[in-house]
N, C-alpha and C positions, 0 to 999 in steps of 0.2 A: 490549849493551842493559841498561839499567839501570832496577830496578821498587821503589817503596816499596811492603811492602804492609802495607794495616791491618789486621790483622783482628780478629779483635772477643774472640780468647779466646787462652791459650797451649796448650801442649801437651796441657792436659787438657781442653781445648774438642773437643768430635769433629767438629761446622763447622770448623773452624779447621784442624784436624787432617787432616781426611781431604779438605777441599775445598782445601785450599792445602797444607800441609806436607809433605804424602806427596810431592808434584810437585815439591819444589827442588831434591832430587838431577838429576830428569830436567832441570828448566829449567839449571839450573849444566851439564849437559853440553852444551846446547843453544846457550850463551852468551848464556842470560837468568840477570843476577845479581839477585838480590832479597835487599831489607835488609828485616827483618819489626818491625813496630810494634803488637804486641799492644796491643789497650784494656785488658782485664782477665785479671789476671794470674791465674798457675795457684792461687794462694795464694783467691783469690777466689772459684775453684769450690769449692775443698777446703772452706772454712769453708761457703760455700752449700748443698753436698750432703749436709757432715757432720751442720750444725748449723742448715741450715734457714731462713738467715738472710741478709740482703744487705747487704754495710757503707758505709753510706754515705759513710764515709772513703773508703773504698777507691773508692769511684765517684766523687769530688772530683778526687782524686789522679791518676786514669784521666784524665779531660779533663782536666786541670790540665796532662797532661804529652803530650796528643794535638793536641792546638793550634798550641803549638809546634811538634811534630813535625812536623806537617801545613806549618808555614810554611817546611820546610826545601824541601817536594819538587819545587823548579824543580830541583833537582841532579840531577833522575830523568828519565827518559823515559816513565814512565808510572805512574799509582797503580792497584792494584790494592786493591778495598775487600771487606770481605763486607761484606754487607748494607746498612752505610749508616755515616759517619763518626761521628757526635755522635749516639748514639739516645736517643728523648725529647726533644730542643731540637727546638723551631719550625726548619724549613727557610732562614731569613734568614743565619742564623751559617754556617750549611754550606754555602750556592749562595756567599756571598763568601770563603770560604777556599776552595773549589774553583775559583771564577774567577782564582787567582793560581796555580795549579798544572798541572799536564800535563795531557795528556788522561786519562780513567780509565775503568775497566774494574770493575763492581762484581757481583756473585756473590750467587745466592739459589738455598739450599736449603729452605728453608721458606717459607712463605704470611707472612711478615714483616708485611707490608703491612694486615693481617688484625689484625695488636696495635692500628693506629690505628683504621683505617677502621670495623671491628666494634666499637672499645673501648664498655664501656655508660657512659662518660660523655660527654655531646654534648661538651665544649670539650675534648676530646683528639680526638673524630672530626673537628670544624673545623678544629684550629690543625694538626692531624698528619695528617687522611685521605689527602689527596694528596702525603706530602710522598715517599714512596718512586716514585712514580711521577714528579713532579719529577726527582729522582736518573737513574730510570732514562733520561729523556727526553734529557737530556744526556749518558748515557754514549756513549763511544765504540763499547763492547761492552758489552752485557751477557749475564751469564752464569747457565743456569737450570738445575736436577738436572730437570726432567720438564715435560711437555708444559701442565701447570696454571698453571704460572708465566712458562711461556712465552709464554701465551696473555696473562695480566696485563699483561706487559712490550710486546709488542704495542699492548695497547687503549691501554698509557700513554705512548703515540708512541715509543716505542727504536725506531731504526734499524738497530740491529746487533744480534741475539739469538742464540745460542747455546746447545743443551741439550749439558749434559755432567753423565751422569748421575754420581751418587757411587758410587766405584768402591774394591776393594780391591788389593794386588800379589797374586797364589796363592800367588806362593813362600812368604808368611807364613803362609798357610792348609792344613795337609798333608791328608791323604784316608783317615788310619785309619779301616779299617772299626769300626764296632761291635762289641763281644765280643756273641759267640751264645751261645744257652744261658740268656740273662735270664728270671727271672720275671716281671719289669715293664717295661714299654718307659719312657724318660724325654723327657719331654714339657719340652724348655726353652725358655728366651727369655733374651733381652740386652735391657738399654737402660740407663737412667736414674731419679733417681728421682721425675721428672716426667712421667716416660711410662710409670711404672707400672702407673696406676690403670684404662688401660686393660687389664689382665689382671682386672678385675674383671668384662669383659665373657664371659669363659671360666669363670667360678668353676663356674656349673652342670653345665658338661661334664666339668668338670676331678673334680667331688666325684663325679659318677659312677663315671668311669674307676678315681676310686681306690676308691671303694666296691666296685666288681669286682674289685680287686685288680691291674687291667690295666695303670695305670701311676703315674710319677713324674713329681716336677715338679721341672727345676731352674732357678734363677734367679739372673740373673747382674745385679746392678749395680742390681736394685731396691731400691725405699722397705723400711725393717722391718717395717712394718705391708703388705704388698704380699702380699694371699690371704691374710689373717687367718683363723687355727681351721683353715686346710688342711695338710696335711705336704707342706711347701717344703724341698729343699738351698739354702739361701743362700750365693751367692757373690760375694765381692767383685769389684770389675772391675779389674784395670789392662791395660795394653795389651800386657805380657809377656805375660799368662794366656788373655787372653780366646779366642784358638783351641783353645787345650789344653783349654780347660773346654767350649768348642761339639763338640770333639770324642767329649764324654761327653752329649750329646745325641741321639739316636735321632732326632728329630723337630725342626721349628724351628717356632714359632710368632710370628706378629704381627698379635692382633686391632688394632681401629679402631675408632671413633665414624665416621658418613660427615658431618663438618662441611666448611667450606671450609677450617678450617687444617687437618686432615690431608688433603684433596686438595691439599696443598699439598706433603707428606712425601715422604722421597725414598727409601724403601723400602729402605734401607741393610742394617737386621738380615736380610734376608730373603737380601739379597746376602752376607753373612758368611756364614748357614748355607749357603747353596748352594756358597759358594766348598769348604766341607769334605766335600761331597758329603754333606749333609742334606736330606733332603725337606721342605718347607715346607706349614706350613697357613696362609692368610692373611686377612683381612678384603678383599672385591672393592672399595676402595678408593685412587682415585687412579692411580698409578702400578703401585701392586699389583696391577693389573690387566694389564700390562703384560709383569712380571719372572715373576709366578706364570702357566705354561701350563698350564691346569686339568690335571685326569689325566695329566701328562705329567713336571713336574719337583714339583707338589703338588698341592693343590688349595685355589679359593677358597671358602670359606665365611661365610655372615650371618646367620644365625639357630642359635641354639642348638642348637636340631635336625641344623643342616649339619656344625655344629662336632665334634657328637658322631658324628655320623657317618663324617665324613672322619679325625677321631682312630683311632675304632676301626677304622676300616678299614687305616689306617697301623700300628696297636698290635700287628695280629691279620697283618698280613705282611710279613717282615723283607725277602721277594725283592721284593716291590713297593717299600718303602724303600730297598733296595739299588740299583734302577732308576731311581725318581725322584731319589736324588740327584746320581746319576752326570751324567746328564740337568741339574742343574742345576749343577755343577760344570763342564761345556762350555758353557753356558751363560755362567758367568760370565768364561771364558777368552775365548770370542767377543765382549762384549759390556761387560763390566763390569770393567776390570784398566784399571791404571795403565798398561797397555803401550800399550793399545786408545785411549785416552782424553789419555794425556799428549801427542801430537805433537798432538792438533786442539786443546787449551789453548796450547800455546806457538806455533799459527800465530795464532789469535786473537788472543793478546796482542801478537805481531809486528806483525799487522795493525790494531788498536786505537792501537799507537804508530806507527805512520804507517811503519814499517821492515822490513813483508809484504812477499812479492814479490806 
């Protein structure tokens, strides 16, 4: 069986990344070959993240040479897309290069749908509001990380829906404990530097803890300006590092805003720290409602007050963080691993191209 897929970013895309690419070893054993047609290229993030900037060359270039690509894929048995082929164009270009192509199968981790539909200019909500749900109405499968988008893909008639949450392998994630004996517990996070700014939702908890002397903050892969005037470890992200530095976390954090695009989030970071056997603090949010079992692998919290609470409570004892992680570390072995997850992606796509049993 044979699958084009598009997806919308290269290897430093973490959609990209961890919703298709972690899977081609397993589909290649499976005897799904998939030829991959990034829109935008790694070079595209780097300059974006570095420098804060989007190059409109490079986004010419990207359709210029996705078009084409797209006109090859009767060669395939099936297209597999994230999110949507041509994003920003009117739906007309896209329903007629998809009606000369296979069936397809398109994939959302995020509330996507939410850039049109919400945009605050009305002639981007008109020409764009419905066009992801067009998409999804005609896929063959579609594919959702959490039960928010589920429900989306549903109201916008798919026939074939799918949750497959976003998931990690463990083997890349080891389970060193903590060194004991710290002064300060370390209080980290991972992301982006577009998902930073929600750590601004923490600053009050955060200035506390350090005002007691109780803990540290480290941060991986955010903005520079990210808890400005607080004492931050900044760390860079790449994808060699990024377990060995959750590893020097004590705690894992992931505040929220409660909008409909982060009920849309697929609680990833939460799932890295668990996979290390970290306890997690979370925003009750979406999905995170789901992954985080209050008192059990962390706890949820939404007000300042909860925040600071469930910190200090995690700061002040190392055997309760010892217990919740472990806790969520099984947790992610049962529920959230490539192991768990890879054989229901490649019946779906079997079944998508019409060569299921």
């Amino acid at each position: 069986m044979r699958v084009l897929l598009l997806s919308r970013y290269g290897s430093l895309g973490s959609s990209s990344r961890l919703r298709h690419y972690q899977f081609l070893p397993f589909l290649k054993a499976q005897g799904i070959s998939v030829d991959v047609a990034p829109l935008l290229s790694d070079h595209y993030l780097t300059t974006l993240y570095g420098e804060g900037r989007r190059s409109p060359g490079a986004i010419l270039a990207a359709y210029a040479t996705r078009i084409p690509r797209l006109l090859t894929a009767r060669r395939y048995d099936l297209l597999w897309i994230e999110k949507e082929v041509l994003p920003w164009l009117p739906p007309m270009l896209e329903r007629l290069l998809l009606a000369m192509a296979p069936p397809y199968v398109v994939d959302f981790d995020d509330a996507w749908f939410h850039q049109y539909d919400q945009h605050r200019l009305g002639i981007v909500r008109r020409l764009l509001g419905d066009k992801l749900d067009r998409l999804m109405r005609g896929a063959a499968l579609v594919t959702v990380g959490n039960p928010y988008l589920e429900a989306r893909a549903r109201a916008a008639g798919a026939s074939n829906v799918l949750i497959l949450p976003t998931v990690v392998d463990p083997a890349r994630y080891p389970t060193t404990a903590p060194m004991d004996g710290k002064s300060r517990t370390t209080i980290g996070w991972i992301g982006s530097p577009s998902t930073s700014p929600y750590l601004d939702l923490l600053r009050g908890p955060l200035e506390t803890l350090d005002a007691r002397g109780v803990a540290d903050v480290a941060l991986i892969g955010a903005a520079p300006d990210a808890l400005a005037g607080l004492p931050v470890r900044r760390l860079t992200w790449t994808e060699d590092s990024e377990a060995a530095n959750i590893l020097g976390f004590d705690i894992g954090v992931m505040p929220l805003a409660d909008t409909p695009w982060e009920r849309g989030k697929c609680g990833y970071k939460l799932i890295q720290y668990m996979a290390c056997a970290r306890p997690v603090v979370a925003s009750p949010v979406g999905v995170n409602r789901s992954i985080v079992e209050h008192g059990v692998n962390g706890f949820l919290a939404e007000t300042p007050e909860e925040w600071l609470q469930a910190l200090d409570r995690l700061c002040a004892d190392p055997a309760l963080r010892q217990r919740m992680g472990a806790a969520g570390r099984a947790k992610v072995e049962r529920l959230y691993s490539v192991e768990q997850v890879g054989p229901l992606l490649a019946d779906g796509l079997r079944r998508a191209a019409g060569t299921g049993g």
